[in-house]
TORPA-4810 file (N, C-alpha, C, O; in nm, 3 decimals):
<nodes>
NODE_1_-2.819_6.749_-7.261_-2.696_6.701_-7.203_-2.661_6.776_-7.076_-2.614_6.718_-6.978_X
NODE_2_-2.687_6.912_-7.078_-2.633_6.954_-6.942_-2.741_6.926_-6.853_-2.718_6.952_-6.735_X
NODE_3_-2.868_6.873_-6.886_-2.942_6.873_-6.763_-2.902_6.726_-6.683_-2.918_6.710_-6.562_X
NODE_4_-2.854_6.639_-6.760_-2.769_6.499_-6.730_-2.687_6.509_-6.648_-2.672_6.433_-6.553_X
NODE_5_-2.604_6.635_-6.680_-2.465_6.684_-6.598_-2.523_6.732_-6.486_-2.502_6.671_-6.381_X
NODE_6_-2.589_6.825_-6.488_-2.690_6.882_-6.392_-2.730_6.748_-6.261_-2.681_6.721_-6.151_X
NODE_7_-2.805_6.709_-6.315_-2.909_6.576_-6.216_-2.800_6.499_-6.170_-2.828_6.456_-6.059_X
NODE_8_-2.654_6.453_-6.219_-2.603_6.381_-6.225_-2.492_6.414_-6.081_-2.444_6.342_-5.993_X
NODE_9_-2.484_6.543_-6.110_-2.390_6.639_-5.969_-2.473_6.641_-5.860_-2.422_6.603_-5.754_X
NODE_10_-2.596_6.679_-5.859_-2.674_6.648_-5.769_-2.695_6.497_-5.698_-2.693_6.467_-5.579_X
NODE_11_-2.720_6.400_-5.832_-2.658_6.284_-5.724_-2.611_6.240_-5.638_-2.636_6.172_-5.538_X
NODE_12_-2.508_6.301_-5.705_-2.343_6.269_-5.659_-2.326_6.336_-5.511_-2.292_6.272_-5.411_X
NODE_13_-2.353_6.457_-5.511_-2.382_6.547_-5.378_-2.449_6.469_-5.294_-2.389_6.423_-5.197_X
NODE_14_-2.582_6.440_-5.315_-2.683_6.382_-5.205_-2.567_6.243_-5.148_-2.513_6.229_-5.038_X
NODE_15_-2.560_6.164_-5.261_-2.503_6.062_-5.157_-2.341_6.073_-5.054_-2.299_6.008_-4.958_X
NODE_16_-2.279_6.203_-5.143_-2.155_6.257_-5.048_-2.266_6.312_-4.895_-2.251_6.278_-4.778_X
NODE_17_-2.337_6.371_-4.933_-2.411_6.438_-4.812_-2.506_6.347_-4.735_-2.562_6.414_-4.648_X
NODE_18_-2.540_6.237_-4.736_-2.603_6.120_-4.692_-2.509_6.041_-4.647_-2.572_5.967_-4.572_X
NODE_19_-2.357_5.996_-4.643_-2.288_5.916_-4.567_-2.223_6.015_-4.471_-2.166_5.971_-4.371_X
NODE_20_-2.227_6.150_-4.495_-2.156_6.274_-4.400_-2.242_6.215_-4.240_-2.195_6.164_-4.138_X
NODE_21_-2.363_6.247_-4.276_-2.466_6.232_-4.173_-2.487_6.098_-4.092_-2.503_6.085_-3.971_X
NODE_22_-2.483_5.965_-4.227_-2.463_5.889_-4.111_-2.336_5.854_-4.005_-2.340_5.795_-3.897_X
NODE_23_-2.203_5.924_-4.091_-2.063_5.956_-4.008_-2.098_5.980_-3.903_-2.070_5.910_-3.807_X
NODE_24_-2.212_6.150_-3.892_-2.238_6.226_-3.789_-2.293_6.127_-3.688_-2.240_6.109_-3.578_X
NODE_25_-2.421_6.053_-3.737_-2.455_5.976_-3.615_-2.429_5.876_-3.575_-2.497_5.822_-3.488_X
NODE_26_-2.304_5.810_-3.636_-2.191_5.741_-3.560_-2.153_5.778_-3.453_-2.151_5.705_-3.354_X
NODE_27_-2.112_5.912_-3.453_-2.006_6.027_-3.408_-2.101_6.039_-3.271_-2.066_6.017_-3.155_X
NODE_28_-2.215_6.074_-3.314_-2.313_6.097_-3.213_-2.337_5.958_-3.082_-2.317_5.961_-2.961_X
NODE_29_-2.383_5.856_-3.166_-2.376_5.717_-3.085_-2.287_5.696_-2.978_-2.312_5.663_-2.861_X
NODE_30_-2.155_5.724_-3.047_-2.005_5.688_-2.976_-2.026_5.806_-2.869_-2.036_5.770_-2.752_X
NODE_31_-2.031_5.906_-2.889_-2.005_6.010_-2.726_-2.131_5.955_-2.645_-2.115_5.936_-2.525_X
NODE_32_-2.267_5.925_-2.709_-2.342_5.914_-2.600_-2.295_5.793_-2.512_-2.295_5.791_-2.389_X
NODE_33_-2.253_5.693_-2.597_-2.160_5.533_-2.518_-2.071_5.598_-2.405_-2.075_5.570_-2.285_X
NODE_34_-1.998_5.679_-2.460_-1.876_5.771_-2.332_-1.932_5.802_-2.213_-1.896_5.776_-2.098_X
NODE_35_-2.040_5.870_-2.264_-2.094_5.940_-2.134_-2.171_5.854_-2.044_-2.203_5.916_-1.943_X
NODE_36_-2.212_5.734_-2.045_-2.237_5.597_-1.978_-2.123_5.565_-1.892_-2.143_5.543_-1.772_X
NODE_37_-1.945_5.560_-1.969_-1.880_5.516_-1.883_-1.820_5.623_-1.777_-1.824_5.738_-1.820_X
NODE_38_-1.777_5.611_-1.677_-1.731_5.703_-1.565_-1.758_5.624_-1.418_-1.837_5.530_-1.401_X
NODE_39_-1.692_5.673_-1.341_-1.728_5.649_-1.188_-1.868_5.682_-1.141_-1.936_5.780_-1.171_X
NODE_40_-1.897_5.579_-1.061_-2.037_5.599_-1.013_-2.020_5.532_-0.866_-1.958_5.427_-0.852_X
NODE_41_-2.088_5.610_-0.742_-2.038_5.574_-0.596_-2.165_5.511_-0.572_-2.275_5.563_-0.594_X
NODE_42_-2.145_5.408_-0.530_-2.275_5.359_-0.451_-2.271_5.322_-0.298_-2.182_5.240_-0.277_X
NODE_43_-2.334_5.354_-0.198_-2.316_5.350_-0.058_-2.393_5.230_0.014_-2.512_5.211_-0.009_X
NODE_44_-2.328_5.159_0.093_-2.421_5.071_0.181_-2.484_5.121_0.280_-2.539_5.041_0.355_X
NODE_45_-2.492_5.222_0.300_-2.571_5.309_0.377_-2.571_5.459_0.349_-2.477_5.529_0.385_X
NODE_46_-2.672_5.504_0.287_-2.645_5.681_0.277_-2.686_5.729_0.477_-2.668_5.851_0.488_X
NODE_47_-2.712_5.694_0.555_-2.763_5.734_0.654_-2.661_5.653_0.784_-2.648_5.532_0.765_X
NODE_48_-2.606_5.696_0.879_-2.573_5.633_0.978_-2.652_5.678_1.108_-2.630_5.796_1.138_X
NODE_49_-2.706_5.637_1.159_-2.774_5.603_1.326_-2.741_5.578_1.415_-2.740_5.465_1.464_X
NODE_50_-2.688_5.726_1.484_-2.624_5.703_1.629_-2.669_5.674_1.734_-2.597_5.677_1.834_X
NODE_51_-2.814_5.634_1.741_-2.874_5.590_1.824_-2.870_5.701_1.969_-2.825_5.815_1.965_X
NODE_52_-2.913_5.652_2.057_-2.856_5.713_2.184_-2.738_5.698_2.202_-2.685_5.596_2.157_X
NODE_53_-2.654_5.804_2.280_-2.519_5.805_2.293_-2.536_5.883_2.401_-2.638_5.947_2.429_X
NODE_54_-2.400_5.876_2.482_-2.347_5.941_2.603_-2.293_6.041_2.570_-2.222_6.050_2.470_X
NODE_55_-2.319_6.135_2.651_-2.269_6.290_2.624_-2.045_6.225_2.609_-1.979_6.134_2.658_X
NODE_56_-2.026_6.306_2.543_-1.883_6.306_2.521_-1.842_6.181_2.453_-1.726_6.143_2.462_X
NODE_57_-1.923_6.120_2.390_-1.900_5.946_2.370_-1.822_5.944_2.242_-1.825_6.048_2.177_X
NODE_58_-1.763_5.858_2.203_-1.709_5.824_2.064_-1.802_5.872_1.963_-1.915_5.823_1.957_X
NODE_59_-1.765_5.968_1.882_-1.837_6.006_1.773_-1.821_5.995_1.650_-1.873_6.063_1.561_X
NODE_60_-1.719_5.873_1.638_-1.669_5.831_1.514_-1.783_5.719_1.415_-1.847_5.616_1.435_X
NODE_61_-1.766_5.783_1.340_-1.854_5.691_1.198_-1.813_5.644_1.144_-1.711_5.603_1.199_X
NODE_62_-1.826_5.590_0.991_-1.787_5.525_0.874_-1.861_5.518_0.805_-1.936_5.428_0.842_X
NODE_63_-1.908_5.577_0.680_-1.968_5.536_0.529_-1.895_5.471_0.466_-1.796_5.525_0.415_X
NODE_64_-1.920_5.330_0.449_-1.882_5.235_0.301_-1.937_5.247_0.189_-2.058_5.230_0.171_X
NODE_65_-1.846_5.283_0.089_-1.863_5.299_-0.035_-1.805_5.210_-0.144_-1.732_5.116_-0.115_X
NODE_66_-1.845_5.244_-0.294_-1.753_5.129_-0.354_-1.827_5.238_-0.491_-1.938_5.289_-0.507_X
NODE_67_-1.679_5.235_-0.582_-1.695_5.267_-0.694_-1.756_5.162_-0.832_-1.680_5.093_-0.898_X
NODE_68_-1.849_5.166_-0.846_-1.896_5.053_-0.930_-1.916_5.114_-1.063_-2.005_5.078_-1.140_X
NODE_69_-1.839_5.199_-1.086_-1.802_5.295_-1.247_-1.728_5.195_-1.323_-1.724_5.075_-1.293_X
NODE_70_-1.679_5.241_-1.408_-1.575_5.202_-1.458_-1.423_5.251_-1.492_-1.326_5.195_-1.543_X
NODE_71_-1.447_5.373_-1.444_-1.351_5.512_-1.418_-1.291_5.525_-1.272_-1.360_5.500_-1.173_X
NODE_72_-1.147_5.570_-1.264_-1.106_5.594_-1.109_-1.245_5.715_-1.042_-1.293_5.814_-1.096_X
NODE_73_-1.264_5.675_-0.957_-1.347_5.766_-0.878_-1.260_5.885_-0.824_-1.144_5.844_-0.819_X
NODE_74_-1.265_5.972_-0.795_-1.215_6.118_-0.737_-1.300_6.192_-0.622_-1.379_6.273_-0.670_X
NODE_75_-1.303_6.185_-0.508_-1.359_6.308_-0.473_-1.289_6.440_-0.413_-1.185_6.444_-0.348_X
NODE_76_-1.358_6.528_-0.443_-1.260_6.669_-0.423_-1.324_6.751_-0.331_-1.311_6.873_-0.337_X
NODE_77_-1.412_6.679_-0.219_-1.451_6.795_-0.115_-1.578_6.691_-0.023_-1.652_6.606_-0.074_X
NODE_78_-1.574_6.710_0.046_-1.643_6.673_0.145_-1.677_6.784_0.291_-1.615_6.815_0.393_X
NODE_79_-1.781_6.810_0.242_-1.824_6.912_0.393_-1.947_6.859_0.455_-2.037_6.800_0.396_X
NODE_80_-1.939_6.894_0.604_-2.045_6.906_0.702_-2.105_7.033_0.675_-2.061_7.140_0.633_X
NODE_81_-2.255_6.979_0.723_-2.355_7.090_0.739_-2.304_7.199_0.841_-2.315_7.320_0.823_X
NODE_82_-2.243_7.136_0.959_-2.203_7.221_1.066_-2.073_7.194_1.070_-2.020_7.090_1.031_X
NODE_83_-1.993_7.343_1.144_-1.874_7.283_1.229_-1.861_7.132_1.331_-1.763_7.057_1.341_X
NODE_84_-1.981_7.122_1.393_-2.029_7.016_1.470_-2.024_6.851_1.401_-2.064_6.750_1.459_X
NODE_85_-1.967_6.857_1.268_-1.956_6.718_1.180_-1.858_6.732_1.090_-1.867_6.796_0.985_X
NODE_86_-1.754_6.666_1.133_-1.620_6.665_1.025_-1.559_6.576_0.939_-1.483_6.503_1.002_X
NODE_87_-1.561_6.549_0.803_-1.562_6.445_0.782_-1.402_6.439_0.698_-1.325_6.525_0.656_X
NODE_88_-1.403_6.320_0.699_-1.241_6.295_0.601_-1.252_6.163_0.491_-1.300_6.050_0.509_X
NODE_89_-1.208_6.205_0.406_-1.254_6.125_0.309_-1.103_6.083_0.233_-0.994_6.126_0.272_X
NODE_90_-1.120_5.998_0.122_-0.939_5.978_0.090_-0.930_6.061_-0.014_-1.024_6.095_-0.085_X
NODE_91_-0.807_6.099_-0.026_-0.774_6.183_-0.112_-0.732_6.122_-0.258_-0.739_6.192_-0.358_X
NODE_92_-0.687_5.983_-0.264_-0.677_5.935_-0.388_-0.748_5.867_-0.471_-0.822_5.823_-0.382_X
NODE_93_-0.782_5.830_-0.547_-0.865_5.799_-0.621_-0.938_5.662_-0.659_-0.852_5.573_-0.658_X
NODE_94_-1.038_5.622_-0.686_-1.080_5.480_-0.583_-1.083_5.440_-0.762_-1.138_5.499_-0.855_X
NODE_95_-0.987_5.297_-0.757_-1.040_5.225_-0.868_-1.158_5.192_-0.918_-1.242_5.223_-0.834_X
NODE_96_-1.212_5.139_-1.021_-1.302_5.078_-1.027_-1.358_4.879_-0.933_-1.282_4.785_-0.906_X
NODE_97_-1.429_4.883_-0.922_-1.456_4.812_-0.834_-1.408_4.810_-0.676_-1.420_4.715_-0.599_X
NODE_98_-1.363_4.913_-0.652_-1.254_4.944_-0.522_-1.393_5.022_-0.397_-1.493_5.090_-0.418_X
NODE_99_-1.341_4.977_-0.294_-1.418_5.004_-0.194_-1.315_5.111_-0.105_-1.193_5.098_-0.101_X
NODE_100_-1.395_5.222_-0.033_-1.346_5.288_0.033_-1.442_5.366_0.171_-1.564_5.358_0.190_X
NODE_101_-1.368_5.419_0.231_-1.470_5.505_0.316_-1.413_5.642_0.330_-1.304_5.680_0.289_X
NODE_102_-1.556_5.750_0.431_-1.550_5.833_0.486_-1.603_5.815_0.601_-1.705_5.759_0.641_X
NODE_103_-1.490_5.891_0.664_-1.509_5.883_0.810_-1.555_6.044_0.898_-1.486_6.146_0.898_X
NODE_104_-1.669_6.027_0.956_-1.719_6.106_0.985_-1.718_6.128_1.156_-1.751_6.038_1.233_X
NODE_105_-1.663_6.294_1.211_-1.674_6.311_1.363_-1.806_6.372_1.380_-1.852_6.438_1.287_X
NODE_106_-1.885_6.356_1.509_-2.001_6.425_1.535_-1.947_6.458_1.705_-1.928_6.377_1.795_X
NODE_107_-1.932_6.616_1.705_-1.908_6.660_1.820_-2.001_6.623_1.957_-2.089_6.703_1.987_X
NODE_108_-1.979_6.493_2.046_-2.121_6.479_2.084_-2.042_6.507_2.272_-2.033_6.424_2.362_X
NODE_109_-2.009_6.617_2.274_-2.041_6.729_2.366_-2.149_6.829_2.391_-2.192_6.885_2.492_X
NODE_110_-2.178_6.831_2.260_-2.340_6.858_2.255_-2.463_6.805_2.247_-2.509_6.738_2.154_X
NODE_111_-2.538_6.849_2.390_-2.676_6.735_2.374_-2.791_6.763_2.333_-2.857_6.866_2.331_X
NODE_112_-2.809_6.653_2.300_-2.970_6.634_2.239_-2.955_6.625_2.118_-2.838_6.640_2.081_X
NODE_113_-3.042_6.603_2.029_-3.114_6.551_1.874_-3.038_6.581_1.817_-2.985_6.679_1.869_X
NODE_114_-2.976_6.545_1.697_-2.902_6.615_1.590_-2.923_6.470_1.467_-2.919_6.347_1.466_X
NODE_115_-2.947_6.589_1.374_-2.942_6.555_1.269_-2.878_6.628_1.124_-2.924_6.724_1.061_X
NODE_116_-2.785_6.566_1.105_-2.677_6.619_1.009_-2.637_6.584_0.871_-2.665_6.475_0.822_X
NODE_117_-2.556_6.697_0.793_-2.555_6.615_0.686_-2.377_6.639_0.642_-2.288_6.702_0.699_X
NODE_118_-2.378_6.562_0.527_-2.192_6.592_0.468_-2.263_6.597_0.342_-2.383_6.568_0.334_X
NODE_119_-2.189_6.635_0.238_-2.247_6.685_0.082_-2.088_6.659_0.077_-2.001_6.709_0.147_X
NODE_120_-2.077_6.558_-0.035_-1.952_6.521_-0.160_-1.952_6.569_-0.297_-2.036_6.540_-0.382_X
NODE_121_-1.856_6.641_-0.313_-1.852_6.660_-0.453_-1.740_6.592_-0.521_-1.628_6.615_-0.476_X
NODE_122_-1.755_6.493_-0.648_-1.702_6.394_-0.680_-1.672_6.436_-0.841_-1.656_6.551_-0.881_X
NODE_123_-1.669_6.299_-0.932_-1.651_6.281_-1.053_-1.733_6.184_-1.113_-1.731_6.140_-1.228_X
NODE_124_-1.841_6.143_-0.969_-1.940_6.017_-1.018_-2.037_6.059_-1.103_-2.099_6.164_-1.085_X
NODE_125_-2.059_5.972_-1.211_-2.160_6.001_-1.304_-2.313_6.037_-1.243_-2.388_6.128_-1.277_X
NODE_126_-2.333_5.935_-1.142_-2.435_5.936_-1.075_-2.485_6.021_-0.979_-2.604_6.042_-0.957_X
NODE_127_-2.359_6.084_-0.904_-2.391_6.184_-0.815_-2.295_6.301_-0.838_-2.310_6.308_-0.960_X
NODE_128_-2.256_6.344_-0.826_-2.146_6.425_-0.848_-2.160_6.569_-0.720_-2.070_6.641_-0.676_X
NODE_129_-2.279_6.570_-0.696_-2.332_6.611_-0.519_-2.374_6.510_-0.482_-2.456_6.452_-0.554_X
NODE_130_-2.333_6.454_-0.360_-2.367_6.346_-0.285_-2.430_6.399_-0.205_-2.403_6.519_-0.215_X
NODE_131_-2.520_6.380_-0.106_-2.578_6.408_0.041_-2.618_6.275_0.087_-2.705_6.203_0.038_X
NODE_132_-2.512_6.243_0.230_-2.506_6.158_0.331_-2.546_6.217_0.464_-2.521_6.332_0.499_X
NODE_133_-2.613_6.123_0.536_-2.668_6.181_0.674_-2.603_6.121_0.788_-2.543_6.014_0.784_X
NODE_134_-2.618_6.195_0.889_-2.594_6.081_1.046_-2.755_6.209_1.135_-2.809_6.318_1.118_X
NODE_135_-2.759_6.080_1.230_-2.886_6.137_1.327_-2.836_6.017_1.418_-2.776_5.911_1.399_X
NODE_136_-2.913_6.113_1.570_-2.899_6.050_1.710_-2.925_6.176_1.812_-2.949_6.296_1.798_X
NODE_137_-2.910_6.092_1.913_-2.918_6.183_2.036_-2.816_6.154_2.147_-2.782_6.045_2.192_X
NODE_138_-2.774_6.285_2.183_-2.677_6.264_2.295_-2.727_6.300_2.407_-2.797_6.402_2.401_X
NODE_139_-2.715_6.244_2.524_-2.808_6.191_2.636_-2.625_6.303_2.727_-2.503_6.284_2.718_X
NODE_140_-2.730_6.427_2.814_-2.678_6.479_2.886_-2.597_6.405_3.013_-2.642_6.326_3.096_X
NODE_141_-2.466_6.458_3.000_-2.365_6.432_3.137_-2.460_6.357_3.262_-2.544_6.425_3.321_X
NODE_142_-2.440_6.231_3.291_-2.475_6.159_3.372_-2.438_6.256_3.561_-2.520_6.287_3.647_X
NODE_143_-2.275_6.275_3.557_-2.268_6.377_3.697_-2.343_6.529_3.701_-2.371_6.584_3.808_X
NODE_144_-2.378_6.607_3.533_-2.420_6.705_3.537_-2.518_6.660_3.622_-2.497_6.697_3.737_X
NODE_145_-2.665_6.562_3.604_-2.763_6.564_3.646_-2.793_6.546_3.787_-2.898_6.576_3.844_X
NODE_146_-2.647_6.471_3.860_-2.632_6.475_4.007_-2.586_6.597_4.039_-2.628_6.627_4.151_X
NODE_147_-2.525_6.672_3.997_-2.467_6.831_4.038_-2.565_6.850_4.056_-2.604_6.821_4.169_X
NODE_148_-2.680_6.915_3.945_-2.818_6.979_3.915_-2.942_6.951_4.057_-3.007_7.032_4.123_X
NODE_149_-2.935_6.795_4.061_-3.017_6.764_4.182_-2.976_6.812_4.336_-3.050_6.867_4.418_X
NODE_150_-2.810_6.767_4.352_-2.813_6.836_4.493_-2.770_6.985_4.482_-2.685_7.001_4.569_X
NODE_151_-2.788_7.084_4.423_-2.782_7.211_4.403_-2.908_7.259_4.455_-2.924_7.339_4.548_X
NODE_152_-3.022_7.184_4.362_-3.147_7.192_4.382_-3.231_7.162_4.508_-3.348_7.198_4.519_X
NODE_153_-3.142_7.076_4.628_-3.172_7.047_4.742_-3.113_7.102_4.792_-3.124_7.045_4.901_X
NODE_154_-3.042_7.183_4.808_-2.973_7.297_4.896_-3.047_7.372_4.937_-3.008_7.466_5.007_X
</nodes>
């Protein structure tokens, strides 16, 4: 009789301890589902191309973006590689399906080649460091190069 009682508690245990577990990987299922949903940025261009430009020329950009998460998007920092690239980004928080930009300066008082970057740090699932580029060249002061020549004929 007690080995009845015995086998019988043990039963009883295993199947208390066999629905614990599949609780657990309920439990488990459901956070991994969570961690799927969140903001995620996707860009129509990670790269902008300034092509040739005139020394001092408009150095204004634009990255279009769009949160295609399902979570408000956030970003909390946006820097240039250099002082030479400044970017501004919005400070509030981009719905889901919501489109937004950053707008990027490239000091183009300075000539020749450049190639630059901005790094975002966000709340996107997908990136959460972003790295966006701009490249071009700024084509030296058109009067510098007449100064330069009749200096040079003097």
């Amino acid at each position: 009789m007690k080995k009845i009682i015995l086998l019988c508690s043990f039963a009883v245990l295993g199947i208390i301890t066999s629905g614990t577990a599949q609780n657990d990987t309920k439990v488990i299922a459901s956070e991994i589902s969570e961690t799927e949903n969140g903001a995620k940025i996707e860009f129509e261009s990670e790269t902008i191309d300034y092509g040739t430009i005139d020394h001092n020329a408009d150095g204004y950009r634009e990255f279009i973006f769009t949160n295609t998460g399902n979570s408000p998007l956030v970003i909390t920092n946006a820097k240039g590689s250099c002082g030479c690239t400044v970017p501004t980004w919005p400070r509030e928080p981009i719905a889901a399906g919501e489109s937004s930009k950053i707008k990027v300066k490239y000091a183009t008082n300075r000539v020749g080649a450049f190639s630059k970057s901005i790094t975002l740090t966000s709340n996107a699932m997908n990136a959460p460091k972003k790295v966006i580029k701009i490249k071009g060249k700024v084509n030296p002061d058109s009067s510098t190069k007449t100064e330069n020549k009749t200096e040079v004929k003097s």
